[in-house]
C-alpha positions as CSV (number, residue, x, y, z in Angstrom):
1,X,22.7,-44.5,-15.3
2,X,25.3,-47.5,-15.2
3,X,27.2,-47.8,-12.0
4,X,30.5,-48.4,-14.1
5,X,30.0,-45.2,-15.5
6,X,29.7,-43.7,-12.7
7,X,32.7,-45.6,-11.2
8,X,30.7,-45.5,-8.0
9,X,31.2,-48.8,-6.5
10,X,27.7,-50.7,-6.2
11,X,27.8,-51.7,-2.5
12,X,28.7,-48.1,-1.1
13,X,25.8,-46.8,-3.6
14,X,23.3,-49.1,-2.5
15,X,25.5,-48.1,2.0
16,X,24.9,-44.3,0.6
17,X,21.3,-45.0,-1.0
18,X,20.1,-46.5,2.8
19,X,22.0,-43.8,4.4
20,X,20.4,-41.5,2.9
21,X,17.1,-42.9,3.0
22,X,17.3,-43.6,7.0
23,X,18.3,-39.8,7.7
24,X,15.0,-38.7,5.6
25,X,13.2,-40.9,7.6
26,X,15.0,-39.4,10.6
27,X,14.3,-36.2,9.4
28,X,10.7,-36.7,8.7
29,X,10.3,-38.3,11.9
30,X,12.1,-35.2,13.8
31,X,9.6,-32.8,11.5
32,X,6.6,-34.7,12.8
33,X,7.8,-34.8,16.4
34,X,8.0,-31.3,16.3
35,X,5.3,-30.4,14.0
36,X,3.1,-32.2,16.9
37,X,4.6,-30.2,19.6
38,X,4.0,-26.9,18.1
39,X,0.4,-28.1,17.5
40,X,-0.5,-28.8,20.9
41,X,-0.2,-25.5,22.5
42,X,-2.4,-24.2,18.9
43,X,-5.1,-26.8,20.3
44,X,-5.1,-25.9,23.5
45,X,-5.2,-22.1,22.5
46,X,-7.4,-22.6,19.6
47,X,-10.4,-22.8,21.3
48,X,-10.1,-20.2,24.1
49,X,-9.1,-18.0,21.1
50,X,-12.2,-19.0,18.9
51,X,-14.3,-18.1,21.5
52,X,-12.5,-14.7,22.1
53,X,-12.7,-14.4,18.6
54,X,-16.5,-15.0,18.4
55,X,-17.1,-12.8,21.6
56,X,-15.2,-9.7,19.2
57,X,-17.0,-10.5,15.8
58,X,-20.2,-9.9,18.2
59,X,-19.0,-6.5,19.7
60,X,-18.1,-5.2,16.1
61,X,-21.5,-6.5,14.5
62,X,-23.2,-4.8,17.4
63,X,-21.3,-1.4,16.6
64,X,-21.6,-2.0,13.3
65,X,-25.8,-2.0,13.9
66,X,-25.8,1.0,16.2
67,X,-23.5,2.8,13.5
68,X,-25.8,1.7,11.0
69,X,-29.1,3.1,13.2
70,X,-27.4,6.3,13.5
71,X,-26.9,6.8,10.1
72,X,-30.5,6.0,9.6
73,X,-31.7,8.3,12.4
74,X,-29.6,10.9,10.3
75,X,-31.0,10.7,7.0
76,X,-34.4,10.3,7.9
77,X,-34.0,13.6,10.0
């Protein structure tokens, strides 16, 4: 791709190029900025959560054994 082809003047290509190029960093830097912020109430959640979490996968396994007893009382009746 020649730049007389083009007939896109080789200074404002290289002005549009950085342009360009700054506002993607811009952006990326924004997406970061933000993607960090919306992390840190996940971190401070994540464990409190976990440990819910863990505390429920208990209570099911537990009624999942007494439901499994039961049965067995059942069949061996």
């Amino acid at each position: 791709m020649d730049n007389q082809v083009l007939g896109i003047h080789p200074i404002l290509k290289t002005n549009c190029e950085h342009l360009l190029v700054s506002v993607l960093t811009g952006l990326n830097l924004v997406g970061v900025v933000l993607g960090a912020i919306q992390m840190v109430p996940y971190y401070i959640y994540w464990p409190l959560e976990r440990r819910r979490a863990v505390r429920g996968q208990w209570r099911i396994a537990g009624h999942r054994i007494t439901h499994v007893q039961k049965r067995w009382r059942c069949s061996i009746h």
